[in-house]
Every structure is written in structure tokens, then in C-alpha cells.
SEVEXKOL-381872 format. One record per residue (C-alpha): chain; residue number from 1; z, x, y. Coordinates in steps of 0.001 Angstrom, whole numbers, plus 524288, in hexadecimal, padded with zeros to 5 digits. Example, Ala and Ser with C-alpha at 12.3 -4.5 7.8 and 13.67 -1.06 7.14 Angstrom:
<r><kette>A</kette><nr>1</nr><w>81E78</w><u>8300C</u><v>7EE6C</v></r>
<r><kette>A</kette><nr>2</nr><w>81BE4</w><u>83566</u><v>7FBDC</v></r>
This chain:
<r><kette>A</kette><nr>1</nr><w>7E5A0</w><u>7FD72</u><v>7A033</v></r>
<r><kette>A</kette><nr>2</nr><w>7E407</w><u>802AF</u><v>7ADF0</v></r>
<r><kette>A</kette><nr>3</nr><w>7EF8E</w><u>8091D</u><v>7B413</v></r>
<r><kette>A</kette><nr>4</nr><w>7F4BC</w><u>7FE93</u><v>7C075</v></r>
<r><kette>A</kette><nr>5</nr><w>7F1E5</w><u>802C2</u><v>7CCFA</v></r>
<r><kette>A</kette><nr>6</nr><w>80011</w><u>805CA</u><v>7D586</v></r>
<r><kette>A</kette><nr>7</nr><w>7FF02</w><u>80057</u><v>7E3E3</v></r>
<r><kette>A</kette><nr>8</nr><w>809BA</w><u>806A3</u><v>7EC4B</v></r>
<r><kette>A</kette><nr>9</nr><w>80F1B</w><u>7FC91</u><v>7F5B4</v></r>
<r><kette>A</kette><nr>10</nr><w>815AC</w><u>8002A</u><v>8010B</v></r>
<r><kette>A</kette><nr>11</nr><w>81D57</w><u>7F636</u><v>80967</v></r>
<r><kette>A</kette><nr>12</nr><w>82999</w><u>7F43B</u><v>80F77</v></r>
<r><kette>A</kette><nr>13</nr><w>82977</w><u>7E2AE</u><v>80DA9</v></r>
<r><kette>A</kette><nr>14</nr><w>82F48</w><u>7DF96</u><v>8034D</v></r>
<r><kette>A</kette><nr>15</nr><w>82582</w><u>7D2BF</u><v>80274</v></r>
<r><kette>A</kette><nr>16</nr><w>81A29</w><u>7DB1B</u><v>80235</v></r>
<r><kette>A</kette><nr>17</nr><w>81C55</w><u>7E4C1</u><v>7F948</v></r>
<r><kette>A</kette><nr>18</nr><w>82028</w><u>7D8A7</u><v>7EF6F</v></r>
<r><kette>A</kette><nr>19</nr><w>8139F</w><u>7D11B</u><v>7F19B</v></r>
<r><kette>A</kette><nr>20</nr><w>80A54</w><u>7DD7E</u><v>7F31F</v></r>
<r><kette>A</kette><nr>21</nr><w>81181</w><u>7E09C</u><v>7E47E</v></r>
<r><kette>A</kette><nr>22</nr><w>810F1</w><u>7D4EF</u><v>7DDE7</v></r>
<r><kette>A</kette><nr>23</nr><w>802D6</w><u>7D4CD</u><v>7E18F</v></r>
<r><kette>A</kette><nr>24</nr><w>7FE08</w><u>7E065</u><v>7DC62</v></r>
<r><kette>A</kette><nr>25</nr><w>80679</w><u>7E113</u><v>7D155</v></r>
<r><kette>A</kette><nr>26</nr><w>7FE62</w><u>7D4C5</u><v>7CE28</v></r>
<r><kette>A</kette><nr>27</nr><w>7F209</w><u>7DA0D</u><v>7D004</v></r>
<r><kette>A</kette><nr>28</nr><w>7F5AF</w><u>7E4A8</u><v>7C65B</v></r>
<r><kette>A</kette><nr>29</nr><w>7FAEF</w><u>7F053</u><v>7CEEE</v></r>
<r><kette>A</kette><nr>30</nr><w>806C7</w><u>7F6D0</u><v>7CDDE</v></r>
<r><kette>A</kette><nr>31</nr><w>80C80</w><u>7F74E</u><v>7DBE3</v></r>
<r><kette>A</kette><nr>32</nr><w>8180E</w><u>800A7</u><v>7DFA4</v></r>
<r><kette>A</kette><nr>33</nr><w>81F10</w><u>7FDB0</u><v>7EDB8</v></r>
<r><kette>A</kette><nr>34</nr><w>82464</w><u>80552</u><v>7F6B2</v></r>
<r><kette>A</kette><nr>35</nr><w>82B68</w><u>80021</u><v>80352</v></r>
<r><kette>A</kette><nr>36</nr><w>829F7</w><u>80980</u><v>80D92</v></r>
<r><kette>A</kette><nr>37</nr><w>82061</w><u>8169D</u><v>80FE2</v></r>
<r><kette>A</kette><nr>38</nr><w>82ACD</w><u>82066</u><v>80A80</v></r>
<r><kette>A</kette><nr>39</nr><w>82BD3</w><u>81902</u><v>7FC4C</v></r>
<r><kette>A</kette><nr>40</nr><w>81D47</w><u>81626</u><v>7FBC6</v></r>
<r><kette>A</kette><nr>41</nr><w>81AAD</w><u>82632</u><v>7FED6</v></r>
<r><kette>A</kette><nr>42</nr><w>824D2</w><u>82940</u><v>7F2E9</v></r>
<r><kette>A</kette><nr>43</nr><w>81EC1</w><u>81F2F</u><v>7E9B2</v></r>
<r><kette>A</kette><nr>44</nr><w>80FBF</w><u>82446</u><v>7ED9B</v></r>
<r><kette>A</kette><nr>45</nr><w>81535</w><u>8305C</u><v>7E970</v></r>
<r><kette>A</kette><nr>46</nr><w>81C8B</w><u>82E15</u><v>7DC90</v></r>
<r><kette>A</kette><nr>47</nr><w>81242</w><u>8253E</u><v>7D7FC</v></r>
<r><kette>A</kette><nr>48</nr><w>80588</w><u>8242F</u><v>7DDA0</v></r>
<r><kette>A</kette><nr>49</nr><w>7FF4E</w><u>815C6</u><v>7E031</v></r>
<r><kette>A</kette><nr>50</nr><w>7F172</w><u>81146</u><v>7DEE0</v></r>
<r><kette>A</kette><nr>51</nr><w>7F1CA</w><u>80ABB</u><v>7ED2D</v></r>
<r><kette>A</kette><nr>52</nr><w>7FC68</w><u>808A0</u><v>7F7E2</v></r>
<r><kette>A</kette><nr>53</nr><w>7FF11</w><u>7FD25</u><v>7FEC5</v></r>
<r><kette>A</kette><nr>54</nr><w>804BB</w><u>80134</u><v>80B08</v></r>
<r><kette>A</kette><nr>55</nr><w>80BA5</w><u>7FA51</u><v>816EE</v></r>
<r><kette>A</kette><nr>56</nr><w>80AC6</w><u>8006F</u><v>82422</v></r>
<r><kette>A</kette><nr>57</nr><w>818AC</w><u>7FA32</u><v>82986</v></r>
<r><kette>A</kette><nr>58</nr><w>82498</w><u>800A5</u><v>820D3</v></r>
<r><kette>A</kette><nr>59</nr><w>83046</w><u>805A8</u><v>82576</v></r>
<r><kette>A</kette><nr>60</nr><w>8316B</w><u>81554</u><v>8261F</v></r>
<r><kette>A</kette><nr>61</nr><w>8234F</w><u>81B06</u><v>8230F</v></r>
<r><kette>A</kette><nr>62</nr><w>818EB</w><u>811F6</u><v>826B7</v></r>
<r><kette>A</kette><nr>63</nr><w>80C10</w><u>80F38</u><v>81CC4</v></r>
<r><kette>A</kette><nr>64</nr><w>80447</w><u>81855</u><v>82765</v></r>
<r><kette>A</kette><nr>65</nr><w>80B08</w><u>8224C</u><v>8235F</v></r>
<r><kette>A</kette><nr>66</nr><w>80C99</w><u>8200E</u><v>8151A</v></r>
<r><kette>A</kette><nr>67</nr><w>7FFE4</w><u>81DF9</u><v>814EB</v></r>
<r><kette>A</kette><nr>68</nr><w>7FCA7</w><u>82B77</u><v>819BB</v></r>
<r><kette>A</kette><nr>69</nr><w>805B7</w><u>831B9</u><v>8113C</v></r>
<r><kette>A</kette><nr>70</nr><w>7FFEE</w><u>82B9B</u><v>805DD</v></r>
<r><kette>A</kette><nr>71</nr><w>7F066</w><u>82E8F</u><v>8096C</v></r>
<r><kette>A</kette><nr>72</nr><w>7F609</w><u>83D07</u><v>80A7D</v></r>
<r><kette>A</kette><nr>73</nr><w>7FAF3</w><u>83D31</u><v>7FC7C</v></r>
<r><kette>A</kette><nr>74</nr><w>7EED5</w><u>8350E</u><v>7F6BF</v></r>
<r><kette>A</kette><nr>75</nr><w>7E451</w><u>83265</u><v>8008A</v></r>
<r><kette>A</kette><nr>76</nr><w>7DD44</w><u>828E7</u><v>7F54A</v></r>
<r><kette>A</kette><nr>77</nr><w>7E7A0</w><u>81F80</u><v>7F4E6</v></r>
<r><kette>A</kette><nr>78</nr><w>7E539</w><u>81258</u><v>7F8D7</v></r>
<r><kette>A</kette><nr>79</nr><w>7EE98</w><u>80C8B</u><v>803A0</v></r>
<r><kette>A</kette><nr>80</nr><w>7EF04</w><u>7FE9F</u><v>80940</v></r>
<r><kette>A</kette><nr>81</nr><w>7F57A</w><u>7FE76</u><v>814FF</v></r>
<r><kette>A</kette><nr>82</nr><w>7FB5A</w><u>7EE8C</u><v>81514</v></r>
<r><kette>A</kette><nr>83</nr><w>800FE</w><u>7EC78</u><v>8226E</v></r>
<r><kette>A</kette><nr>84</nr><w>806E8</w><u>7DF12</u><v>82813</v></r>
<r><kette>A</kette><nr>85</nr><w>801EB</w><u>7E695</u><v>833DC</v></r>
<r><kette>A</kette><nr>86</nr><w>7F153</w><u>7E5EC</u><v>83871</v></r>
<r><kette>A</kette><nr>87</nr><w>7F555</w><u>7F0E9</u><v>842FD</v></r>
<r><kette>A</kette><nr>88</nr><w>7F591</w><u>7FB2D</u><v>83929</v></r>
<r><kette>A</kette><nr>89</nr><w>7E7DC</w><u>7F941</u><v>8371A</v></r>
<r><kette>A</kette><nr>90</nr><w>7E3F4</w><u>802DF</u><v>842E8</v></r>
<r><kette>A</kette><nr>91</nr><w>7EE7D</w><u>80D3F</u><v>84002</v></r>
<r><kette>A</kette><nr>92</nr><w>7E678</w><u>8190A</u><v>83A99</v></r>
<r><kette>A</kette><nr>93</nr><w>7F078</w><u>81CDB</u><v>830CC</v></r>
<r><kette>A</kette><nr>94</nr><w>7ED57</w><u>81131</u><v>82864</v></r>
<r><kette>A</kette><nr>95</nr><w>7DD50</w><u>81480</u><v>82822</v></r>
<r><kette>A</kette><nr>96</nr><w>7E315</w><u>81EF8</u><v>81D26</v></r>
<r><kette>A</kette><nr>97</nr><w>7E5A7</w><u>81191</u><v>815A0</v></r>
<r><kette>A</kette><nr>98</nr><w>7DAA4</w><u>80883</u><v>80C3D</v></r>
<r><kette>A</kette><nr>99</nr><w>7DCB7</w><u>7FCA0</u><v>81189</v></r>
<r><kette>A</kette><nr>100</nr><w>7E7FC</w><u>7F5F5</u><v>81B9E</v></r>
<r><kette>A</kette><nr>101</nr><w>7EB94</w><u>7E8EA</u><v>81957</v></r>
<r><kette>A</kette><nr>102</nr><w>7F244</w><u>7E0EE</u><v>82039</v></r>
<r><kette>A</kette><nr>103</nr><w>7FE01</w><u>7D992</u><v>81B2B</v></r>
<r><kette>A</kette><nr>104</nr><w>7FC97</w><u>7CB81</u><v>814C3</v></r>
<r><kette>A</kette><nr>105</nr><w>7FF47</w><u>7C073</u><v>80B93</v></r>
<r><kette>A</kette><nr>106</nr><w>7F335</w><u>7C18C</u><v>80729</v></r>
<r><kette>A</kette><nr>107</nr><w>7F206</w><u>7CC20</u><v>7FEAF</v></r>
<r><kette>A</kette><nr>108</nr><w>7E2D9</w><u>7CC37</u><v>7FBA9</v></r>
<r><kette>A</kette><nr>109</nr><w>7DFAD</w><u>7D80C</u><v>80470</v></r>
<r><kette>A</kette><nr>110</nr><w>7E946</w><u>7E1A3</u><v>801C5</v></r>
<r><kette>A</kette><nr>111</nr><w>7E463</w><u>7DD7B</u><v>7F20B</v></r>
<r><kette>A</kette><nr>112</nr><w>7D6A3</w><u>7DFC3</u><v>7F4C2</v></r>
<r><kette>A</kette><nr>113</nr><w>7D951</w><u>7EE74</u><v>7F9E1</v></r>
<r><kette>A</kette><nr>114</nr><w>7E401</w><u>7F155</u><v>7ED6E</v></r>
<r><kette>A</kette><nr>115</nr><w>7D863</w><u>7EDA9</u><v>7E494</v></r>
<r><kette>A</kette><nr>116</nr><w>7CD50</w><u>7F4B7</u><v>7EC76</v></r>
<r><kette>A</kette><nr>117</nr><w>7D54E</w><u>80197</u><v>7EB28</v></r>
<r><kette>A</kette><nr>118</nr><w>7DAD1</w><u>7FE8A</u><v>7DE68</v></r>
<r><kette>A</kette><nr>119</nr><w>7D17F</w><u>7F819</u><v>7D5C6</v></r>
């Protein structure tokens, strides 16, 4: 049996990081969480993921710059920026990310881009 695939979530709503779990968990993948840049850094460390999901809006470090920190330590690793915010879009720092997604109910999007990098 193949090994699961670990998404690294990182997200300081409580609400999010539930649903975003509870939906890949179902779709097979173990997902470890991590609610602000600092945590997520330590966990990429310890115990590298498959893929990051990454919010842009956290207290402390923001995802623009855990996002650079990460691509410095493993430039192959696939991040998805999710963002409630569209703004983001134009910021160069988040070009170093696979795909930016903007927040929503549904969840078929951010899905599509976990399997197109995972699968």
C-alpha cells in the first residue's frame, strides 16, 4: 500500500483548518496544521510535507514570508497560497507559489490543485 501523502496546513481560523482537515483526511491525506508562520516553519522542518496549504493573513509572520522561507529550504515543494483576500494576487512574493486560491465554501478548486500536485 502506498505511503499517504502529508498536506501541511497553515491557518490561523479555527473553521478552516477544521473543514480544509476533514476534507482531505477524507480524500485519503494525512494533513498536519499549523496556526501561524512560526509553527508551520518548525513543523516543515521536523517533518517534511508533500504540499502546503498556506494563508497569506496570520498573525506574526505572514504566508509571503513563510512562503519564501520554505522555497529556500525546498524549492520543489508545492505551495497553495488560499487567501480570503483576491489582492494578494498581484503581490510578487506569492508568484514563488503553485497556485493562489481564493477563500470559499466551495472547496472544488483548492481540491483540483492538491490532486494535480499530488496525484
Amino acid at each position: 500500500m502506498e505511503a499517504k501523502k502529508k498536506i501541511l496546513l497553515v491557518d490561523d481560523e479555527d473553521g478552516i483548518q477544521l473543514l480544509y482537515r476533514e476534507e482531505f483526511e477524507d480524500e485519503g491525506f494525512m494533513v498536519d496544521s499549523a496556526m501561524n508562520g512560526e509553527q508551520a516553519l518548525e513543523k516543515f522542518k521536523a517533518d517534511p510535507p508533500d504540499l502546503v496549504i498556506l494563508d497569506i493573513n496570520m498573525p506574526g509572520m505572514n504566508g509571503i514570508e513563510v512562503l519564501r522561507q520554505m522555497k529556500e529550504m525546498n524549492a520543489e515543494l508545492p505551495v497553495i497560497l488560499s487567501s480570503a483576500y483576491q489582492e494578494y494576487k498581484e503581490d510578487f512574493g506569492t508568484w514563488a507559489s503553485e497556485e493562489y486560491i481564493v477563500k470559499s465554501a466551495n472547496m472544488d478548486e483548492l481540491k483540483a490543485a492538491v490532486h494535480k500536485y499530488l496525484d
